[in-house]
Biopython code that builds the backbone (N, CA, C, O; Angstrom):
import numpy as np
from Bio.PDB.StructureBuilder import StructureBuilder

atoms = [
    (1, "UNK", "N", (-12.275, -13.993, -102.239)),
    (1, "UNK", "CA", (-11.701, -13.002, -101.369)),
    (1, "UNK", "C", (-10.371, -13.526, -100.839)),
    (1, "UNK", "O", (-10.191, -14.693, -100.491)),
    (2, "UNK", "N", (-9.463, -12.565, -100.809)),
    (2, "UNK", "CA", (-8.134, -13.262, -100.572)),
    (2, "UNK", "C", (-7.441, -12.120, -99.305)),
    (2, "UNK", "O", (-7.072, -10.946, -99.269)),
    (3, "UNK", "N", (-7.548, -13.363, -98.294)),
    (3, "UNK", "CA", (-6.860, -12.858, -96.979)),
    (3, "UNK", "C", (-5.759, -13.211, -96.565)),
    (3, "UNK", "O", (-5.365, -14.377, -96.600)),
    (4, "UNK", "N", (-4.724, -11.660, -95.842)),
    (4, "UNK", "CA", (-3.784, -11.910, -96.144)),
    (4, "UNK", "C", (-3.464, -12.077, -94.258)),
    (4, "UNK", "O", (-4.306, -11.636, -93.476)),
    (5, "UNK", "N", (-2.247, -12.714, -93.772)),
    (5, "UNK", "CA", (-2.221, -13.026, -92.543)),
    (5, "UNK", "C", (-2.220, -11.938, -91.331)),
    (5, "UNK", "O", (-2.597, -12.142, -90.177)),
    (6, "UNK", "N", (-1.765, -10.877, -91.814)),
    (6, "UNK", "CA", (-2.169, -9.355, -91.228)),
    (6, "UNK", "C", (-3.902, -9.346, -90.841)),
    (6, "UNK", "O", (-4.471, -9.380, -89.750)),
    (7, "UNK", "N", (-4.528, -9.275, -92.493)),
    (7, "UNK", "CA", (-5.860, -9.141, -92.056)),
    (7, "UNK", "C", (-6.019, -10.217, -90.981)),
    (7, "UNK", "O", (-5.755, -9.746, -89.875)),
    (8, "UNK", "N", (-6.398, -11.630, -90.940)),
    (8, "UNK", "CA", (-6.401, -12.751, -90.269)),
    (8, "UNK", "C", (-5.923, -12.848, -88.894)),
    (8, "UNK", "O", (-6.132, -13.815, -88.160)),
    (9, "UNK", "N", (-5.208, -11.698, -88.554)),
    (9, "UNK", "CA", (-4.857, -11.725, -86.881)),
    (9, "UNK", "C", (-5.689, -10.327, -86.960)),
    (9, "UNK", "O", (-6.560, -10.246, -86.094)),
    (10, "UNK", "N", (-5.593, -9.309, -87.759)),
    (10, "UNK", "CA", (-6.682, -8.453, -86.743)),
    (10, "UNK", "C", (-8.064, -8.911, -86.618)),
    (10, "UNK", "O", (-8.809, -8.722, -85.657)),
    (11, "UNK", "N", (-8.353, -9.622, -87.850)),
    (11, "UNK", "CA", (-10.068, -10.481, -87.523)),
    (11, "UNK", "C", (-9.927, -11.168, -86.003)),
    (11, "UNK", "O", (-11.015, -11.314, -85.445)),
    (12, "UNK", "N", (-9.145, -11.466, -85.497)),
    (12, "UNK", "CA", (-8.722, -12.479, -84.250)),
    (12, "UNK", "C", (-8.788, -12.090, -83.128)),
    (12, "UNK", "O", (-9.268, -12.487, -82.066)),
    (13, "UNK", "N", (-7.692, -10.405, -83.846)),
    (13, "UNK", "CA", (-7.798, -9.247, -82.489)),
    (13, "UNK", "C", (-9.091, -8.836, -82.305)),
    (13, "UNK", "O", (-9.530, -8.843, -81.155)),
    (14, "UNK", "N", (-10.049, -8.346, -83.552)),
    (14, "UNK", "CA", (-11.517, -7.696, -82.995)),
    (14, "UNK", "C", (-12.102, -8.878, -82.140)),
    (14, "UNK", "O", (-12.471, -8.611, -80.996)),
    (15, "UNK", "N", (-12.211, -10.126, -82.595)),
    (15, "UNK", "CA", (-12.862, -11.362, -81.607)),
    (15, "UNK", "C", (-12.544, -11.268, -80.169)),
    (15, "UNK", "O", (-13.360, -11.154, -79.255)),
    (16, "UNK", "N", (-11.006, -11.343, -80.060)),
    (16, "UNK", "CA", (-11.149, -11.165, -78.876)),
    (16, "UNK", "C", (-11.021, -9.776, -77.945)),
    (16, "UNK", "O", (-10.565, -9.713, -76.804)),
    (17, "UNK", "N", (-11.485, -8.823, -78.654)),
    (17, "UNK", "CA", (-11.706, -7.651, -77.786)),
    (17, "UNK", "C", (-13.258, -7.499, -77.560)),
    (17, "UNK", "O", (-13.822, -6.897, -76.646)),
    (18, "UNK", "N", (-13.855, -8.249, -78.703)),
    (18, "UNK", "CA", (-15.687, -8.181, -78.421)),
    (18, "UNK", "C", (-15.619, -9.449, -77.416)),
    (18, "UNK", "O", (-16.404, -9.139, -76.521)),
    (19, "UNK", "N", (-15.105, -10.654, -77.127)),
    (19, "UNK", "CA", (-14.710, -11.864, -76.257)),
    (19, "UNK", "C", (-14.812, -10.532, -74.724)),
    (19, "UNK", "O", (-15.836, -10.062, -74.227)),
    (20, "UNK", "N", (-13.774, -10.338, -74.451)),
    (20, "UNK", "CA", (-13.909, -9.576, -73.639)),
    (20, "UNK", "C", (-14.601, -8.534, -73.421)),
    (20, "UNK", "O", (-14.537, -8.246, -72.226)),
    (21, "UNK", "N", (-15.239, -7.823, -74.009)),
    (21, "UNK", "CA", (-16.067, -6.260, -74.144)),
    (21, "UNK", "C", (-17.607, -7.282, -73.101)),
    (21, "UNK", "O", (-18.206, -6.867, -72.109)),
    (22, "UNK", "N", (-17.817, -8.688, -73.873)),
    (22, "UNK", "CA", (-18.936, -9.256, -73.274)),
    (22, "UNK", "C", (-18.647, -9.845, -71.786)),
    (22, "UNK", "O", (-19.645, -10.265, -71.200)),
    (23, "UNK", "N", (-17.814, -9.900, -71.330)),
    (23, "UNK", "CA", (-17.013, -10.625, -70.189)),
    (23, "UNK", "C", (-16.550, -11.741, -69.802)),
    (23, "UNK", "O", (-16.363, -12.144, -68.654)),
    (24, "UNK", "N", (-16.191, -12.709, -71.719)),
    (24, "UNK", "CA", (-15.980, -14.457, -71.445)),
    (24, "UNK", "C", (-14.490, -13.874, -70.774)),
    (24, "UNK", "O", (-13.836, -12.853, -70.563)),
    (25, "UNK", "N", (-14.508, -15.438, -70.610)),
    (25, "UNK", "CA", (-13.015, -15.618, -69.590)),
    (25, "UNK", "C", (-12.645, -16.540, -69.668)),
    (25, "UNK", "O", (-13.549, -17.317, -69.976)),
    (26, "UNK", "N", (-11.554, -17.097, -69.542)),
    (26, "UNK", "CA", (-10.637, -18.544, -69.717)),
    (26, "UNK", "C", (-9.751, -18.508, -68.785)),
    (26, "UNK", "O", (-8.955, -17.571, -68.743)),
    (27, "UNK", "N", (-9.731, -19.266, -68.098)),
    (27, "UNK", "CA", (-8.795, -19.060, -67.132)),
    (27, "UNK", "C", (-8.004, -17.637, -66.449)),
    (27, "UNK", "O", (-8.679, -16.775, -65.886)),
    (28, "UNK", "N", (-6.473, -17.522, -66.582)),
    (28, "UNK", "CA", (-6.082, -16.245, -66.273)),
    (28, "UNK", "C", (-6.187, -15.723, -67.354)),
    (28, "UNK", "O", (-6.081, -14.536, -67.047)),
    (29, "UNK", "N", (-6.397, -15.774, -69.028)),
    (29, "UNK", "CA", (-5.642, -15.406, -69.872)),
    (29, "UNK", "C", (-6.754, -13.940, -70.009)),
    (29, "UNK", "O", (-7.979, -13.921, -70.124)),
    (30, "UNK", "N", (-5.754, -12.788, -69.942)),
    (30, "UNK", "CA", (-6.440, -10.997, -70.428)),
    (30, "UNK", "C", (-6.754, -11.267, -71.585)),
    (30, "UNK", "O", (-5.912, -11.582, -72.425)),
    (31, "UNK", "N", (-8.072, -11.189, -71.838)),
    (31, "UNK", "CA", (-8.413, -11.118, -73.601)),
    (31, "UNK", "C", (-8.104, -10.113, -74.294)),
    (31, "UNK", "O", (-8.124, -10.201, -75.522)),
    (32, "UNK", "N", (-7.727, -8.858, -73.609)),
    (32, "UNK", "CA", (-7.662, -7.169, -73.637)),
    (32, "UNK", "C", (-6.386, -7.689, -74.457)),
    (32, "UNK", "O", (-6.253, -7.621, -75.679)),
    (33, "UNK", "N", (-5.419, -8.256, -73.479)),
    (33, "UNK", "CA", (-4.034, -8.680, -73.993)),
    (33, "UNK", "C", (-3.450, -9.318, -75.156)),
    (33, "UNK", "O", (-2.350, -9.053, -75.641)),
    (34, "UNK", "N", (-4.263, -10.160, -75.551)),
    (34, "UNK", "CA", (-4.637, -11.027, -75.924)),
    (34, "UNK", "C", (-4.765, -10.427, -77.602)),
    (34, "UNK", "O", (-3.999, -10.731, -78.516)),
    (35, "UNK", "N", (-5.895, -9.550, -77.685)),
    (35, "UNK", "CA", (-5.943, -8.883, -79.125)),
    (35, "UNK", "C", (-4.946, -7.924, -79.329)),
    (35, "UNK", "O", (-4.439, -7.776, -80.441)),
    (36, "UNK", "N", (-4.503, -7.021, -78.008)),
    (36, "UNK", "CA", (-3.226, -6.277, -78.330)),
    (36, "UNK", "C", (-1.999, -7.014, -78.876)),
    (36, "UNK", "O", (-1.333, -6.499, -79.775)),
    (37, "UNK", "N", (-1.687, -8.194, -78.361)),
    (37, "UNK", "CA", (-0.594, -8.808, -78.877)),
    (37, "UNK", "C", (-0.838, -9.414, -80.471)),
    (37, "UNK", "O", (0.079, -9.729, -81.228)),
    (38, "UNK", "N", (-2.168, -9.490, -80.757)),
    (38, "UNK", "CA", (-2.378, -10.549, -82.052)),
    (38, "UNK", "C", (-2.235, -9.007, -83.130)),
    (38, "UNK", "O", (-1.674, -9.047, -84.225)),
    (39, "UNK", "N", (-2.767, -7.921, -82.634)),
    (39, "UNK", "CA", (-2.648, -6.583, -83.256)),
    (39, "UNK", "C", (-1.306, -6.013, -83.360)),
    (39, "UNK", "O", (-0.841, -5.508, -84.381)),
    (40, "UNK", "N", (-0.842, -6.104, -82.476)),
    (40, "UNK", "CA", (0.993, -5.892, -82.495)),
    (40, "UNK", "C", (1.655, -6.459, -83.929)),
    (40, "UNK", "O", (2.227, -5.890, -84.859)),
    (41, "UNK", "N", (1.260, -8.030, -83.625)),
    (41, "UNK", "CA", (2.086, -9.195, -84.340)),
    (41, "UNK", "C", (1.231, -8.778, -85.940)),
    (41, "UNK", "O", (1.855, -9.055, -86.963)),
    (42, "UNK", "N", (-0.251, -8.087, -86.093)),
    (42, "UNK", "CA", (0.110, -8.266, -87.439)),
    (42, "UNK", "C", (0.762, -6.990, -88.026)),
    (42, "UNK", "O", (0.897, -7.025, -89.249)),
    (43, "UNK", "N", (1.334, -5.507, -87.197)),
    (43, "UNK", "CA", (1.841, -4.947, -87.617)),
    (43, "UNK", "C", (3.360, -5.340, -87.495)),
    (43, "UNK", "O", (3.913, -4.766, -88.433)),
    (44, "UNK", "N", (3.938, -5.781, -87.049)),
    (44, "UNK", "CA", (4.991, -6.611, -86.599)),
    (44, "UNK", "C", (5.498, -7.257, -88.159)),
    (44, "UNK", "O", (6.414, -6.754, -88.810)),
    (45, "UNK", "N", (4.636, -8.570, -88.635)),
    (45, "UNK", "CA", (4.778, -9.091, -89.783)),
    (45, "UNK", "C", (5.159, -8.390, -90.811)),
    (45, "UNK", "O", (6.182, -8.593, -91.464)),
    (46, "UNK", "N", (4.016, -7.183, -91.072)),
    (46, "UNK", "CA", (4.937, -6.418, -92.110)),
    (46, "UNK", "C", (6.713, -5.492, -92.171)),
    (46, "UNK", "O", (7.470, -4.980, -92.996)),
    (47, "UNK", "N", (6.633, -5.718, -90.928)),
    (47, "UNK", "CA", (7.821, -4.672, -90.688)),
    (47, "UNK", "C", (9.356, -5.450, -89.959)),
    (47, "UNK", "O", (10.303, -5.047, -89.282)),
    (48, "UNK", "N", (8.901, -6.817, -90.586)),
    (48, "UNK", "CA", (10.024, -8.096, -90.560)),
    (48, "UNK", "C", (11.217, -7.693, -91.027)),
    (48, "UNK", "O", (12.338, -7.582, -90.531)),
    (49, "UNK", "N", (10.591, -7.431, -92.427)),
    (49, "UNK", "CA", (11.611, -7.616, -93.798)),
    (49, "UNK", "C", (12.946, -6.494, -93.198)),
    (49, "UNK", "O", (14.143, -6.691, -93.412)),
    (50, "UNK", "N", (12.474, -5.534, -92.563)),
    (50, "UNK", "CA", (13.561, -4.895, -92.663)),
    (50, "UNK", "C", (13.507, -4.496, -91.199)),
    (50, "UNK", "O", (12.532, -4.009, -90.626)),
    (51, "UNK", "N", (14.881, -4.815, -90.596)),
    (51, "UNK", "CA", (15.620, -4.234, -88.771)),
    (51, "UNK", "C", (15.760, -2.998, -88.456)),
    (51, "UNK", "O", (16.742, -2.323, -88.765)),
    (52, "UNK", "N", (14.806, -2.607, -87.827)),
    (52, "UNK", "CA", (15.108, -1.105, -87.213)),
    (52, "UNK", "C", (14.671, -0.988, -85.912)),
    (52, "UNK", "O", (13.815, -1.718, -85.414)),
    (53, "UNK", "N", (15.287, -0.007, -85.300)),
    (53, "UNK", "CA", (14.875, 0.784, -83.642)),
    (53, "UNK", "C", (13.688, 0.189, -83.660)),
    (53, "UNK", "O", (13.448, -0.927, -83.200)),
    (54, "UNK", "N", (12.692, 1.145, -84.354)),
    (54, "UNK", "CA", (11.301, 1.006, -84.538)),
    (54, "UNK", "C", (10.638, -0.695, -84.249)),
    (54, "UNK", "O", (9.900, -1.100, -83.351)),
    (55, "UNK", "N", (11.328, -1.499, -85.549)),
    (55, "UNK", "CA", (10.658, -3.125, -85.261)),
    (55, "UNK", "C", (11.064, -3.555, -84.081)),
    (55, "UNK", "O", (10.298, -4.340, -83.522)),
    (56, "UNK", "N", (12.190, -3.233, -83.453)),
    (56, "UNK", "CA", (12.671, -4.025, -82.221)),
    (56, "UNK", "C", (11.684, -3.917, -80.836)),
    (56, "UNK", "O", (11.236, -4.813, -80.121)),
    (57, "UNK", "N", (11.502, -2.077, -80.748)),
    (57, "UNK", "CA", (10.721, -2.337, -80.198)),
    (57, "UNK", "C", (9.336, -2.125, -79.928)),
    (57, "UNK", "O", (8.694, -1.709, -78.964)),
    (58, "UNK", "N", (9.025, -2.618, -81.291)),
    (58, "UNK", "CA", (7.737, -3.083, -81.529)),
    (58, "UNK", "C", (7.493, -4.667, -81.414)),
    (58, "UNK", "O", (6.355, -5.119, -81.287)),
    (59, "UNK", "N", (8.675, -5.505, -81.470)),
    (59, "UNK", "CA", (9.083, -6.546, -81.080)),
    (59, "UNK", "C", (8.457, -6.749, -79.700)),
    (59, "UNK", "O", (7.383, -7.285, -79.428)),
    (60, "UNK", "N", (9.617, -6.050, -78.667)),
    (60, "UNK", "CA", (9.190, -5.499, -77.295)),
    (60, "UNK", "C", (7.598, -5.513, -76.865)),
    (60, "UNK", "O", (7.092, -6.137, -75.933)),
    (61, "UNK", "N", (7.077, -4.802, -77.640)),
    (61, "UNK", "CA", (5.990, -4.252, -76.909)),
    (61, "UNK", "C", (5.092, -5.393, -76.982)),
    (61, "UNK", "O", (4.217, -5.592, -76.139)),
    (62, "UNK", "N", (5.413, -6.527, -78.500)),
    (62, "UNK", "CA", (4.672, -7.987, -78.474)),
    (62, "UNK", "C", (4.941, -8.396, -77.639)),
    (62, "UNK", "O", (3.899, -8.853, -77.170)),
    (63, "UNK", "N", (5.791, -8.620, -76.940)),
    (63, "UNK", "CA", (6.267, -9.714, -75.863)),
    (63, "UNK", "C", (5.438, -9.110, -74.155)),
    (63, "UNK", "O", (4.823, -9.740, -73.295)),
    (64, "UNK", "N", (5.823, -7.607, -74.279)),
    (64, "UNK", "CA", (4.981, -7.603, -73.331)),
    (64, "UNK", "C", (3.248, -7.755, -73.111)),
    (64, "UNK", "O", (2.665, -7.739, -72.027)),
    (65, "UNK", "N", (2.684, -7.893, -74.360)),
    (65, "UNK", "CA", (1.188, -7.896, -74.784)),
    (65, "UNK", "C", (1.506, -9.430, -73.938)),
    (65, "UNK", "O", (1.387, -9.532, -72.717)),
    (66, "UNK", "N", (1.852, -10.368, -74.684)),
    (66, "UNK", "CA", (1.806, -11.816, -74.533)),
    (66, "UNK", "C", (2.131, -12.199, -73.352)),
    (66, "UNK", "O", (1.560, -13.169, -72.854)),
    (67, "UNK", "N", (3.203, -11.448, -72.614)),
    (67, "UNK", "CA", (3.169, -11.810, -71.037)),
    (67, "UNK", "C", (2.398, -11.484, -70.351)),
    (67, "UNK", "O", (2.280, -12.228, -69.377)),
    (68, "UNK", "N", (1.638, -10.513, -70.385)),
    (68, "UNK", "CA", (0.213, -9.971, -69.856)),
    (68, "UNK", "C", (-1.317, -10.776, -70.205)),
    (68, "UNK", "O", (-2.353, -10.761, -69.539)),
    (69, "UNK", "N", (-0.957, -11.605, -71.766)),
    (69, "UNK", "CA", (-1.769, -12.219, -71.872)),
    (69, "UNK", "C", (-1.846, -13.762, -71.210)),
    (69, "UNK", "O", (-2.939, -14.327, -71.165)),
    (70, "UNK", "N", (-0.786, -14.336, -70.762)),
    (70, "UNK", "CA", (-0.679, -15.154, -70.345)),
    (70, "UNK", "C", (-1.056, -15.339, -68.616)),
    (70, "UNK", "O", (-1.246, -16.386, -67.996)),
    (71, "UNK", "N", (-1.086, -13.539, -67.992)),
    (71, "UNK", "CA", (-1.070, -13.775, -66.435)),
    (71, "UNK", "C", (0.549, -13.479, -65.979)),
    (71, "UNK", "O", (0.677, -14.024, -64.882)),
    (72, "UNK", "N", (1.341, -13.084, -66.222)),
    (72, "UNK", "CA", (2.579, -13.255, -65.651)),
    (72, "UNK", "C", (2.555, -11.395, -64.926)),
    (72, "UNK", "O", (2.207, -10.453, -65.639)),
    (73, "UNK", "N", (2.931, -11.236, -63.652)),
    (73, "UNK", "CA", (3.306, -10.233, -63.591)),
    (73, "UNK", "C", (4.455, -10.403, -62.943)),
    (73, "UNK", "O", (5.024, -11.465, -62.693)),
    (74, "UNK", "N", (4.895, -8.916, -62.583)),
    (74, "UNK", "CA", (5.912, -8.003, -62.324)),
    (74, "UNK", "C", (5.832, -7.018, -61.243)),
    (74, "UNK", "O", (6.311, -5.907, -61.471)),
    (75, "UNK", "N", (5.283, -7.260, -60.061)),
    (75, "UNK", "CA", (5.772, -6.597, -58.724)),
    (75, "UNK", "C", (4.015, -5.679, -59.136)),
    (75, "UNK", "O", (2.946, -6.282, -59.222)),
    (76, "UNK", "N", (4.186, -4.239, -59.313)),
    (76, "UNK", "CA", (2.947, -3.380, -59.548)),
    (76, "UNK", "C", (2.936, -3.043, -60.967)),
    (76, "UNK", "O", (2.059, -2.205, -61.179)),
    (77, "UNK", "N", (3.619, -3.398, -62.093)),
    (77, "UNK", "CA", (4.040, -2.928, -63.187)),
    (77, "UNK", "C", (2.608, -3.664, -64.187)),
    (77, "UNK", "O", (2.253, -4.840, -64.269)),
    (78, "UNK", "N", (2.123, -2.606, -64.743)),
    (78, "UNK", "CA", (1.086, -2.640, -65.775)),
    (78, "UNK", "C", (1.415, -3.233, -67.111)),
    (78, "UNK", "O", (1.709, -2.347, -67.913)),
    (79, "UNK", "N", (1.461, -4.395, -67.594)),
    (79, "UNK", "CA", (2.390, -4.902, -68.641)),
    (79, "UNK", "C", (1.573, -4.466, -70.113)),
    (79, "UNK", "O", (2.024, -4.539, -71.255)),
    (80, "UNK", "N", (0.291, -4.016, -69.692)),
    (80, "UNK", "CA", (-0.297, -3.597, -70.940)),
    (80, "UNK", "C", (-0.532, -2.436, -71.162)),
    (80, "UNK", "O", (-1.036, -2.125, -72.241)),
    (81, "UNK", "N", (-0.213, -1.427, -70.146)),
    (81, "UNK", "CA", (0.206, -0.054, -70.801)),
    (81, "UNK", "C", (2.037, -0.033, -71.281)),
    (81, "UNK", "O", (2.362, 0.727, -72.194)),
    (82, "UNK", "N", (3.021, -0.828, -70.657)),
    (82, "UNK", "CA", (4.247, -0.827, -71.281)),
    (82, "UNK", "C", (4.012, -1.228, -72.282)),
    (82, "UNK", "O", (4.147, -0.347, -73.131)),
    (83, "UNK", "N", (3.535, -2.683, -72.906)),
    (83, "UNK", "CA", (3.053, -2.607, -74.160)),
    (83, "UNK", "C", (2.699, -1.525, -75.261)),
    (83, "UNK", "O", (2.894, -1.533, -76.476)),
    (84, "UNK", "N", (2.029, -0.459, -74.311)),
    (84, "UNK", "CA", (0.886, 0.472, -75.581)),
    (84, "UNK", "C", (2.524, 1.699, -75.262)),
    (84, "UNK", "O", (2.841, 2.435, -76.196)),
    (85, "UNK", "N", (3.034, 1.728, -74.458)),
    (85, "UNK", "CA", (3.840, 2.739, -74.487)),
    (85, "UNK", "C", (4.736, 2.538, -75.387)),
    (85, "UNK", "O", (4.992, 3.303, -76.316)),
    (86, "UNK", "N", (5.488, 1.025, -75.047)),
    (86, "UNK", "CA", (6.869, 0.919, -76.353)),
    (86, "UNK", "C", (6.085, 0.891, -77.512)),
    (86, "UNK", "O", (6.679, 1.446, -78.437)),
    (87, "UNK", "N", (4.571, 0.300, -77.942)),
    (87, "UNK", "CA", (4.382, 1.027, -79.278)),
    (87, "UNK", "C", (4.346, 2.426, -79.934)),
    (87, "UNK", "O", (4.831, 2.986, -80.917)),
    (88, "UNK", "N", (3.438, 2.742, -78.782)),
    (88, "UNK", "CA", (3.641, 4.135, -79.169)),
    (88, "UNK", "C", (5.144, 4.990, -79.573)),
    (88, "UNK", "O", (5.335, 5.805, -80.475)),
    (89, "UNK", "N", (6.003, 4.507, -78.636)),
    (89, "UNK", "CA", (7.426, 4.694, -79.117)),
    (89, "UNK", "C", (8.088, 3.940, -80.082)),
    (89, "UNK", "O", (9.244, 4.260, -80.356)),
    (90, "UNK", "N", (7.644, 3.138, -80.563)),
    (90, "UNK", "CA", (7.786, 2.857, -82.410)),
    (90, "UNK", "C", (7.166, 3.336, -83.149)),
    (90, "UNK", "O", (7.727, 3.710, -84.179)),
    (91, "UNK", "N", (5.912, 3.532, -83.015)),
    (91, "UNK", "CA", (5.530, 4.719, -84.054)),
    (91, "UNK", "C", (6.376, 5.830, -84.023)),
    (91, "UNK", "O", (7.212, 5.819, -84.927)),
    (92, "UNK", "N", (6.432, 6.999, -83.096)),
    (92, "UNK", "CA", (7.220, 7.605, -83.009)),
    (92, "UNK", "C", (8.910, 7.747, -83.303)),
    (92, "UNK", "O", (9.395, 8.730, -83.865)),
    (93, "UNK", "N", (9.746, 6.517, -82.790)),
    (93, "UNK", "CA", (10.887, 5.941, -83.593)),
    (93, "UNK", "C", (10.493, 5.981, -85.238)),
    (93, "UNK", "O", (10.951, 6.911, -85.902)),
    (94, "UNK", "N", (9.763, 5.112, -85.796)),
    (94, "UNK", "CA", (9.075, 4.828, -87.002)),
    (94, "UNK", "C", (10.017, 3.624, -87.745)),
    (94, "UNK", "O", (9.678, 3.158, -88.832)),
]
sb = StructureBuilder()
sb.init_structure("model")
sb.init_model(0)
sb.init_chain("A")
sb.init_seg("    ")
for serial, (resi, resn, name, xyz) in enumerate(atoms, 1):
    if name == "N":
        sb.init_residue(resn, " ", resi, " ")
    sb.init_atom(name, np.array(xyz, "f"), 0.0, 1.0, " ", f" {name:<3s}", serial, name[0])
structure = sb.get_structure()
């Protein structure tokens, strides 16, 4: 069976959304966040090769997964719905 690094981060992302669904915890780190960003990054990978609106900020929306996964906030600002929003606005961009 031959896995490719896409598959290999969403296997990572389902872990840690069942990680969290059960309620482990590690310190500050959002596990929620955590698979959104590893899910981002493997649609991300494919959409390297070539620069557009769309990858940038889908770029974006990794970075905000990962700052959310790390604990960092921002005054009242939800860093993991901006996340799901600038994706959603790359899909939409495309």
């Amino acid at each position: 069976m031959n896995f490719s690094l896409s598959v290999i981060l969403v296997i990572l992302a389902l872990v840690a959304f069942v990680l969290a669904a059960i309620g482990w915890t590690y310190r500050k780190t959002d596990l929620i966040a955590v698979g959104l960003a590893l899910w981002s990054l493997s649609f991300l990978i494919s959409r390297l090769s070539h620069l557009s609106l769309g990858t940038i900020i889908l770029l974006l929306a990794f970075l905000a997964f990962v700052a959310a996964a790390v604990g960092w906030r921002y005054r009242k600002l939800n860093l993991i719905a901006i996340g799901l929003g600038l994706w959603t606005l790359s899909a939409v961009v495309g």
